[in-house]
C-alpha positions as CSV (number, residue, x, y, z in Angstrom):
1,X,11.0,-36.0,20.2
2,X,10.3,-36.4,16.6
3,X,13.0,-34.5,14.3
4,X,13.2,-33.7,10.6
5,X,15.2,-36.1,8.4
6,X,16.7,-33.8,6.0
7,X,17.1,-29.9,5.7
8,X,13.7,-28.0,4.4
9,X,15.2,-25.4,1.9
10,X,13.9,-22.0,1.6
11,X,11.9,-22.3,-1.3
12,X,10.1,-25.2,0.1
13,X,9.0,-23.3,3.5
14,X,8.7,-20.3,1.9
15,X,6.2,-22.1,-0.5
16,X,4.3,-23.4,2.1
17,X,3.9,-20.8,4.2
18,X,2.7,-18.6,1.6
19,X,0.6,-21.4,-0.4
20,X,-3.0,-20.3,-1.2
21,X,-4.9,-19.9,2.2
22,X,-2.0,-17.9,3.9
23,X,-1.9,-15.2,0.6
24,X,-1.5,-11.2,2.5
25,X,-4.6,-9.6,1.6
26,X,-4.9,-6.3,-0.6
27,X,-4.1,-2.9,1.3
28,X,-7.2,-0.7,2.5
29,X,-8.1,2.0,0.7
30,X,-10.4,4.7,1.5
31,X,-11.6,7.9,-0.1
32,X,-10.3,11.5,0.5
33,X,-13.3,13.5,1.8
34,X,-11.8,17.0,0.3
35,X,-10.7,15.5,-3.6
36,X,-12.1,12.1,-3.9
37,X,-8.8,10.4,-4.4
38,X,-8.0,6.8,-3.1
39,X,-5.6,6.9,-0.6
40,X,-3.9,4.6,2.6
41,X,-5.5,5.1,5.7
42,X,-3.5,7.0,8.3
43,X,-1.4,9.0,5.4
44,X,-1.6,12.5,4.5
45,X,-3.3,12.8,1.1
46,X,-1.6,14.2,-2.0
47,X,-4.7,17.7,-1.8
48,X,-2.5,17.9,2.0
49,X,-5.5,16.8,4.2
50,X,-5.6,14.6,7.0
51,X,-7.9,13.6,8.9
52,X,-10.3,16.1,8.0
53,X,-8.0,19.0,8.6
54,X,-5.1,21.2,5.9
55,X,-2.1,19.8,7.5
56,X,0.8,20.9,4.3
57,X,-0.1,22.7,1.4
58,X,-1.4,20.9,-1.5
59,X,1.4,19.8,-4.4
60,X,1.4,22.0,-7.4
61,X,0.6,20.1,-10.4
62,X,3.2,20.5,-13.7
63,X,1.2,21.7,-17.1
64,X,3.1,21.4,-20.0
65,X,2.5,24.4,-22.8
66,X,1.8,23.1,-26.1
67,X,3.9,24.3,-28.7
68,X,2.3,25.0,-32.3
């Protein structure tokens, strides 16, 4: 049985395993139907819908007053 003749470090099989054929690929996105926003798939939206349905109510946004 063949065996290796020195140790491979880390870097080296870490480099080759992730060299430029074996890259992860981009995370899905997908529209929310209710606001339009780009979210992960199986997640609850930011608007609080999932799946078509209001599952937690929607996240108040902060407005800041302008002073003059």
């Amino acid at each position: 049985m063949a065996t290796p003749k020195k140790k491979i470090s880390k870097s080296r099989r870490n480099m080759r395993r992730f060299a430029a054929g074996n890259k992860l690929a981009a995370p899905t996105i997908v529209t929310c139907p209710a606001c339009s926003e780009p979210t992960r798939p199986h997640r609850v939206c930011a608007c609080g819908n999932y799946a078509g349905k209001m599952v937690k109510a929607p996240k108040a946004k902060k407005t800041e007053l302008a002073s003059n």
